[in-house]
N, C-alpha and C positions, 0 to 999 in steps of 0.2 A: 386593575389598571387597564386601560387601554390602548389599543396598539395603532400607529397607523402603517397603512401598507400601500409603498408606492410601486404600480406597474405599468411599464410600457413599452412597447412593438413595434415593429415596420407592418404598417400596413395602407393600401393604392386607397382604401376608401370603402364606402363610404362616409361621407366628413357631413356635418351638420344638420340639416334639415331631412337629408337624407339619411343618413346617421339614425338619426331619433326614431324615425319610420320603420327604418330595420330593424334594430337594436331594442325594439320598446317591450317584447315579449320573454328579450334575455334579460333586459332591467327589471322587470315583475319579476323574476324567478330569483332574480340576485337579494331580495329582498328575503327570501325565504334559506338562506343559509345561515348556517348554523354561526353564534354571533354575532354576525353581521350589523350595522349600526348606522353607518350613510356609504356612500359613493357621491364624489366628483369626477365626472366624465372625463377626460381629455383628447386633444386632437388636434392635429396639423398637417391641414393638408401641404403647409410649405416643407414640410419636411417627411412625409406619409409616412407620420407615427398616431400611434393613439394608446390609449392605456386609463388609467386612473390612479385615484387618491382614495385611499377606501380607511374607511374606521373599523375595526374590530372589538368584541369584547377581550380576547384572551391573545396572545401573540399563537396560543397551539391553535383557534378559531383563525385566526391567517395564514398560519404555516399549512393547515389543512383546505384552507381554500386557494390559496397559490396551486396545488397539486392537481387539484379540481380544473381548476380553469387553465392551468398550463394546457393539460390531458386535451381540454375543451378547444384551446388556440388551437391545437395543434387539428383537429379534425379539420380547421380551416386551412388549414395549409403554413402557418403561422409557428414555426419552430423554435425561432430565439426570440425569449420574455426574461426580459428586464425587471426583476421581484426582489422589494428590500423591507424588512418589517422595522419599524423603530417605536421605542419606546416614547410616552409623552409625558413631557413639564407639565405636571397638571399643576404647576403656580403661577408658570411664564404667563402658559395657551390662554388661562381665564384672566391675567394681565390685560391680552392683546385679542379677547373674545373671541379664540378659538372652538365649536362649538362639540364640545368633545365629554359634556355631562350625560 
């Protein structure tokens, strides 16, 4: 079964295009943990948060990645992360074409 795992942060920026520029060599490597299955990015600059929506294989592949990248916020300066793993309807999600196969 698959897990999905919502996280999110205060943080000043970077938001968007600027976002992706910076971001785009911690995105390749997020592809290579253990797991791991998609990411949807998130962000607001009206609110200077950002975080994501991540898919996992296993809910212990998320809880061990939550650890990882807390560890990793935190070298930015980035102390309190917002981390919640849930279980998924895999009859609803492929109802309303969740893309979670």
């Amino acid at each position: 079964m698959a897990y999905v795992l919502q996280v999110d942060f205060k943080m000043t920026g970077p938001f968007g295009d600027e976002m992706a520029v910076a971001f785009s060599d911690l995105a390749k490597s997020i592809n290579e943990e253990d797991g791991f299955m998609w990411k949807i990015w998130t962000e607001s600059p009206e609110t200077n948060e950002a975080g994501g929506i991540y898919l996992f294989e296993t809910k212990e592949t998320a809880e061990k990645y939550i650890d990882m990248h807390s560890k990793r916020l935190g070298g930015f300066g980035i102390t309190e992360v917002n981390a919640k793993i849930f279980a998924i309807n895999s009859k609803l999600t492929e109802i309303t074409k969740g893309p979670v196969k």
